[in-house]
C-alpha positions as CSV (number, residue, x, y, z in Angstrom):
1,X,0.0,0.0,0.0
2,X,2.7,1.9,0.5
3,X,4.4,1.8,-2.6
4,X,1.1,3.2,-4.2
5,X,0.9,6.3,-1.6
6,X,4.3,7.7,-2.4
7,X,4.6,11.4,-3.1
8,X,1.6,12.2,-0.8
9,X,2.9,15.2,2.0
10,X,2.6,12.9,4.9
11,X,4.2,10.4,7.2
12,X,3.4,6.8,6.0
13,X,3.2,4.5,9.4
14,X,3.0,0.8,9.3
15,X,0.9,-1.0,12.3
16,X,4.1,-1.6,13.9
17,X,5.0,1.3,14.4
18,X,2.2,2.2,16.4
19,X,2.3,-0.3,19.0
20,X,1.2,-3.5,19.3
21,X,-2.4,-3.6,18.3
22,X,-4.8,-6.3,18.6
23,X,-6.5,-6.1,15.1
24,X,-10.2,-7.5,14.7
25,X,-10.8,-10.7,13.2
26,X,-11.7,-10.5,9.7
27,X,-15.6,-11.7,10.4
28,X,-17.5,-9.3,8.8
29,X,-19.6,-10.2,5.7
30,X,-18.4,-7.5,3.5
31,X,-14.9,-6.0,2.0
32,X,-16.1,-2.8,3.4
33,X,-17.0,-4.1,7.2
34,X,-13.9,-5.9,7.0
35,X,-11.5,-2.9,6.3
36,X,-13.4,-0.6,8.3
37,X,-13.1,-2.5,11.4
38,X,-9.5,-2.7,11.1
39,X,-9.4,1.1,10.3
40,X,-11.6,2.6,13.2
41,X,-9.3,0.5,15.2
42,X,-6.1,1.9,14.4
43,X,-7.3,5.4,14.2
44,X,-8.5,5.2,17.6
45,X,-5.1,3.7,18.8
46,X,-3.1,5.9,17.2
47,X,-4.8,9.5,17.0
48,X,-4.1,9.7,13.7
49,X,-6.3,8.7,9.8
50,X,-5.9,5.6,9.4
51,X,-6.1,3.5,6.3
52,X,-6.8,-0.4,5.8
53,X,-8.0,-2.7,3.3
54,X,-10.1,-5.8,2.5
55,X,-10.1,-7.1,-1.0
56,X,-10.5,-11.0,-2.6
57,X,-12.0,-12.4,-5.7
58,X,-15.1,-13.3,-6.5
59,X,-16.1,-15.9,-9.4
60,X,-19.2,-15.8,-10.7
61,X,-19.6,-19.6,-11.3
62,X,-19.4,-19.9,-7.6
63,X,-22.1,-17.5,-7.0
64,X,-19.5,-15.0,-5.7
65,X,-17.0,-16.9,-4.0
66,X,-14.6,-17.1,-2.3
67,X,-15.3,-13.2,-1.8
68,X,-14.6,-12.5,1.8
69,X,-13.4,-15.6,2.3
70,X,-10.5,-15.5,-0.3
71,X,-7.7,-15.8,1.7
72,X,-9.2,-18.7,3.9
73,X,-10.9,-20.6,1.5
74,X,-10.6,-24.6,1.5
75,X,-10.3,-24.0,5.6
76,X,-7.4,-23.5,8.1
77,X,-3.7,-24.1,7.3
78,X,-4.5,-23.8,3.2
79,X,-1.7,-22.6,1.4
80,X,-2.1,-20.2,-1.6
81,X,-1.5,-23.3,-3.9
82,X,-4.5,-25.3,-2.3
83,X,-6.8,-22.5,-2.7
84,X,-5.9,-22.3,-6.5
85,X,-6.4,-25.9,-6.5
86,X,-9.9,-25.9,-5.1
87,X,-10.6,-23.4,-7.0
88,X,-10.2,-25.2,-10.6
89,X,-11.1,-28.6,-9.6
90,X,-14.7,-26.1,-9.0
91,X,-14.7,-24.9,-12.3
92,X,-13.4,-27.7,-14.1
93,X,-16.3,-28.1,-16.0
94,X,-17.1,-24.6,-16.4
95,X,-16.8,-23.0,-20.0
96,X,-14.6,-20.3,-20.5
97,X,-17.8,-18.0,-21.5
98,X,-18.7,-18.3,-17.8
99,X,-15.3,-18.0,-16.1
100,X,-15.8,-14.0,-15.3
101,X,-14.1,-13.2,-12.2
102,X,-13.3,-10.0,-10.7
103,X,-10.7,-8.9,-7.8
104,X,-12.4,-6.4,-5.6
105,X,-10.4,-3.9,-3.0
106,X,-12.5,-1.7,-0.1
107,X,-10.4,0.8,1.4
108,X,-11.3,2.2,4.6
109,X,-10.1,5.6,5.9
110,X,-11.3,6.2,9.7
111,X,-10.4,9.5,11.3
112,X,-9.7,8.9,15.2
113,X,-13.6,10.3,16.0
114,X,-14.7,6.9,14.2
115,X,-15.8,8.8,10.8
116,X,-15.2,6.3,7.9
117,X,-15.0,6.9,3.9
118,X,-14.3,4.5,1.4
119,X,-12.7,3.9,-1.9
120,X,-13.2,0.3,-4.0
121,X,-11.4,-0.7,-6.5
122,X,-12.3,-3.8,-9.2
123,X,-10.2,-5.7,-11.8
124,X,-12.7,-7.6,-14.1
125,X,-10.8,-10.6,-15.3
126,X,-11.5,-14.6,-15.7
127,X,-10.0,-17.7,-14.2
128,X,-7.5,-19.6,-16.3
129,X,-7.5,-23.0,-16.6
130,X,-4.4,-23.6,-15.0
131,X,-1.6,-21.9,-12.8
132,X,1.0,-19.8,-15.4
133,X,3.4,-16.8,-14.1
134,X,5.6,-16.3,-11.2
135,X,4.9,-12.9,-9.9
136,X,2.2,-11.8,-7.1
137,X,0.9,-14.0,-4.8
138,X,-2.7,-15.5,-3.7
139,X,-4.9,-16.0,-6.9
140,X,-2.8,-13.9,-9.0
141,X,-1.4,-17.0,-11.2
142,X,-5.1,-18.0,-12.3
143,X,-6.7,-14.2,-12.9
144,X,-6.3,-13.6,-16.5
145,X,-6.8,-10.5,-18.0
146,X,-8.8,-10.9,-21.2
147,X,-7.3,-8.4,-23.3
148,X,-3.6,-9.3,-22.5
149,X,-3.8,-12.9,-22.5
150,X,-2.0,-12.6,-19.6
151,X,-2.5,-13.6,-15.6
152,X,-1.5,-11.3,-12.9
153,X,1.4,-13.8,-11.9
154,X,2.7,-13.0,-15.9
155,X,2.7,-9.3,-15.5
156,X,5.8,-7.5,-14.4
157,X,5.1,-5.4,-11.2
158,X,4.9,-2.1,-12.4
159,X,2.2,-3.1,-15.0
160,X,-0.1,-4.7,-11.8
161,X,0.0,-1.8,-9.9
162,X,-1.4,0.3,-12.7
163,X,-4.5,-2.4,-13.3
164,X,-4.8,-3.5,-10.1
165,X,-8.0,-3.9,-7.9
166,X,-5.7,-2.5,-5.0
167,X,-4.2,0.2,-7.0
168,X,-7.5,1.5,-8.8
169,X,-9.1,1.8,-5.3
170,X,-5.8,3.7,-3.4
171,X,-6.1,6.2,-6.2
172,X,-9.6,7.1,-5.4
173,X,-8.3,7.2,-1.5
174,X,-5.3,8.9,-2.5
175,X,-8.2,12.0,-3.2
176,X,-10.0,11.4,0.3
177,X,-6.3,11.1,1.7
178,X,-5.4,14.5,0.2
179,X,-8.9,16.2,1.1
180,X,-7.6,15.6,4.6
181,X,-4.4,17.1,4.0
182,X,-5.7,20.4,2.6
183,X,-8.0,20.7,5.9
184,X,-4.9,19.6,8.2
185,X,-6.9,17.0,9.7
186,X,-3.9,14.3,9.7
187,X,-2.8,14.1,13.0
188,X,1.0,15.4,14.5
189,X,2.2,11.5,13.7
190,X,1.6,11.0,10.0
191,X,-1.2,8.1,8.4
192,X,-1.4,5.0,9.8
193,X,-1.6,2.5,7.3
194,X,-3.0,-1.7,7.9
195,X,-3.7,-4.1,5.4
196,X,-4.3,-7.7,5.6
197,X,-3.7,-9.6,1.9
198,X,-6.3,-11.4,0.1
């Protein structure tokens, strides 16, 4: 998240920097509930904005799914690789006409009073049949994006951070982020930032 602030006039803070913080559990049944939970939290903590994140990618085949549930999907102890297994042995039979898929990012920015805005972000894309590229991590190496012919794990950083789901929504924060700025509303200590990864 980081990376994709730079150049903004103000002090970027990961969690640990604030303190040890005990972070709520990601049980909400939205992106949105999910990151604003975590961002109320560290805003209150800290005294400062505070930014966080809940994103994961939702198949339409599946009725949505694994959505909130992306980064635990197929239960506890999965790795990234037996999620993308589940995931195609699901769709195995599934034509590639209905293999539309889309990675979705919420961004939460709390001030310390508990006042919350948002930002989303969404990548349309499609599952591939199998696993290709090296690059990203989670889900990446099955999201193809139609017109490239290519899956997120195939492009080279620079390129995902421009198509992103992640980086589409911080550039509508980045405004909300700014707003703040021009009204000095960030506190003494800089933005806090918390993100958990799909």
């Amino acid at each position: 998240m980081g990376v994709l602030l730079q150049g903004l006039q103000a002090l970027l803070l990961p969690l640990d920097r604030v303190g040890p913080l005990k972070m709520p559990p990601e049980s909400g049944e939205s992106f949105q509930e999910n990151a604003r939970q975590k961002a109320v939290v560290a805003a209150k903590a800290s005294g400062c904005l505070a930014v966080a994140d809940d994103s994961g990618l939702e198949v339409d085949a599946l009725g949505g799914r694994p959505g909130v549930l992306s980064a635990r999907y197929g239960g506890p102890g999965a790795s990234d690789a037996d999620r993308i297994a589940l995931l195609l042995r699901e769709l195995h039979r599934t034509p590639e006409a209905e293999r539309a898929a889309r990675f979705r990012c919420v961004i939460a920015i709390a001030e310390p009073d508990g006042t919350v805005q948002f930002a989303e972000g969404v990548c349309e894309g499609r599952i591939a049949r199998a696993s290709r590229g090296t690059h990203g991590f989670g889900y990446d190496p099955i999201f193809e994006i139609p017109s490239l012919g290519k899956t997120f794990a195939e492009l080279a950083p620079e390129v995902k951070n421009r198509l992103s789901h992640r980086a589409l929504a911080l550039g509508k924060a980045r405004g909300i982020i700014e707003q703040h700025l021009c009204r000095g509303s960030i506190g003494p200590r800089g933005l806090e930032t918390g993100r958990q990864d799909e």
